[in-house]
C-alpha positions as CSV (number, residue, x, y, z in Angstrom):
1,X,0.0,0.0,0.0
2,X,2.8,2.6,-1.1
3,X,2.2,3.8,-4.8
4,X,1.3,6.9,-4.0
5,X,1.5,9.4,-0.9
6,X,0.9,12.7,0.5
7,X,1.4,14.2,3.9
8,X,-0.7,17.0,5.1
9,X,-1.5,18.4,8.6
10,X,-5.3,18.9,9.9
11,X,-7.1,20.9,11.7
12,X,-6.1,19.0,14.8
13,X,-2.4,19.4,14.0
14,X,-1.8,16.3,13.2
15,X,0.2,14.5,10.6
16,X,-2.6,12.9,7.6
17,X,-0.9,10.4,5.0
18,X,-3.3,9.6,2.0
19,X,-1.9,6.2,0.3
20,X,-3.1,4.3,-2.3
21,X,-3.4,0.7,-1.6
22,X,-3.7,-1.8,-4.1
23,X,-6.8,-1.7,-5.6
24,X,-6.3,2.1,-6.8
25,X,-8.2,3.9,-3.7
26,X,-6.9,6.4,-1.5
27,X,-7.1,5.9,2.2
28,X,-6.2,8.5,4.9
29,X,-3.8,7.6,7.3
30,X,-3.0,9.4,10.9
31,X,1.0,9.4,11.7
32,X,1.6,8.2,15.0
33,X,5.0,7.5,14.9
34,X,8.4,7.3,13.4
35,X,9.8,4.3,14.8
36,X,13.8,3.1,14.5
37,X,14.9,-0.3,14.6
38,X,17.9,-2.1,13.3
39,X,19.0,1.5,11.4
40,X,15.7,1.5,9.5
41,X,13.1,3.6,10.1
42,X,9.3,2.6,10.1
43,X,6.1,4.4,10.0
44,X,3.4,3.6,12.4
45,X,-0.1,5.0,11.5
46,X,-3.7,4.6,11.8
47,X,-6.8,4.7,10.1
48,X,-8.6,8.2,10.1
49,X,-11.6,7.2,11.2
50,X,-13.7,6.8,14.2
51,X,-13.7,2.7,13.8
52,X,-10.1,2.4,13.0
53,X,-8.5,0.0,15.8
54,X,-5.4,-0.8,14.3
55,X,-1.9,0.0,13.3
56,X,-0.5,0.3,10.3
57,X,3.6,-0.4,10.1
58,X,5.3,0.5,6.9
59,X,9.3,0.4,6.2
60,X,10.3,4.2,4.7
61,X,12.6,3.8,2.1
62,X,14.0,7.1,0.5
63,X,14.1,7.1,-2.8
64,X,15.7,10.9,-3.0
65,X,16.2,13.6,-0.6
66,X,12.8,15.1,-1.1
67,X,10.8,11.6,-1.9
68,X,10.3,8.6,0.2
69,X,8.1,5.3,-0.3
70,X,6.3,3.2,2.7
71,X,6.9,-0.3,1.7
72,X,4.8,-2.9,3.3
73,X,6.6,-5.7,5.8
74,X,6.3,-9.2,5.6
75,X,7.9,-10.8,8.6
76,X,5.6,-10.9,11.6
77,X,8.2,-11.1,13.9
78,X,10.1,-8.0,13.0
79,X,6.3,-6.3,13.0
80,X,5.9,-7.3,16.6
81,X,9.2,-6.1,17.5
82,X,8.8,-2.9,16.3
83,X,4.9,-2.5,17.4
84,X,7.1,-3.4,21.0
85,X,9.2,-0.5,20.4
86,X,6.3,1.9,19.4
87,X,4.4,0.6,22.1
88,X,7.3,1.5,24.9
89,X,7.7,5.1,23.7
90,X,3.8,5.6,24.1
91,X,3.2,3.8,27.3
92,X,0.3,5.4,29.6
93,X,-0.5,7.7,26.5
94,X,-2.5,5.4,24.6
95,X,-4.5,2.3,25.6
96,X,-3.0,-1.3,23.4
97,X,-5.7,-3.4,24.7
């Protein structure tokens, strides 16, 4: 879900990604988090909307100095690890359960 992106700011100051996944659709994203691990650095987001109740990791890869692609991840494993890593900068500030 990384063909195409754009990052804007709302009214709420905060960060809005709009990718377009697969199938051609755009779907807006909040920025949580810029996450490193390993010296990579991941992008932690979530749905904008009401019902969303789950995070969204991507791996940034930069392409230029000015352009940058989210690239989905494959191995659960490294997912959990850095969800763990996420998860321990934001402790008591948002609820994982």
């Amino acid at each position: 879900m990384a063909d195409n992106n754009e990052l804007l700011m709302d009214e709420n100051e905060n960060a809005v990604i709009t990718l377009t996944d697969d199938e051609g659709n755009e779907v807006e994203f909040e920025l949580l988090d810029v996450v490193e691990y390993d010296n990579e650095e991941y992008i932690v987001l979530i749905e904008n909307n009401e019902d969303a109740d789950e995070v969204v990791i991507l791996k940034i890869n930069s392409l230029d100095e000015e352009t940058e692609e989210y690239v989905s991840i494959d191995d659960d494993d490294l997912l959990q690890r850095i969800f763990l890593r996420f998860k321990n900068n934001y402790r008591g500030n948002i609820n994982f359960e």
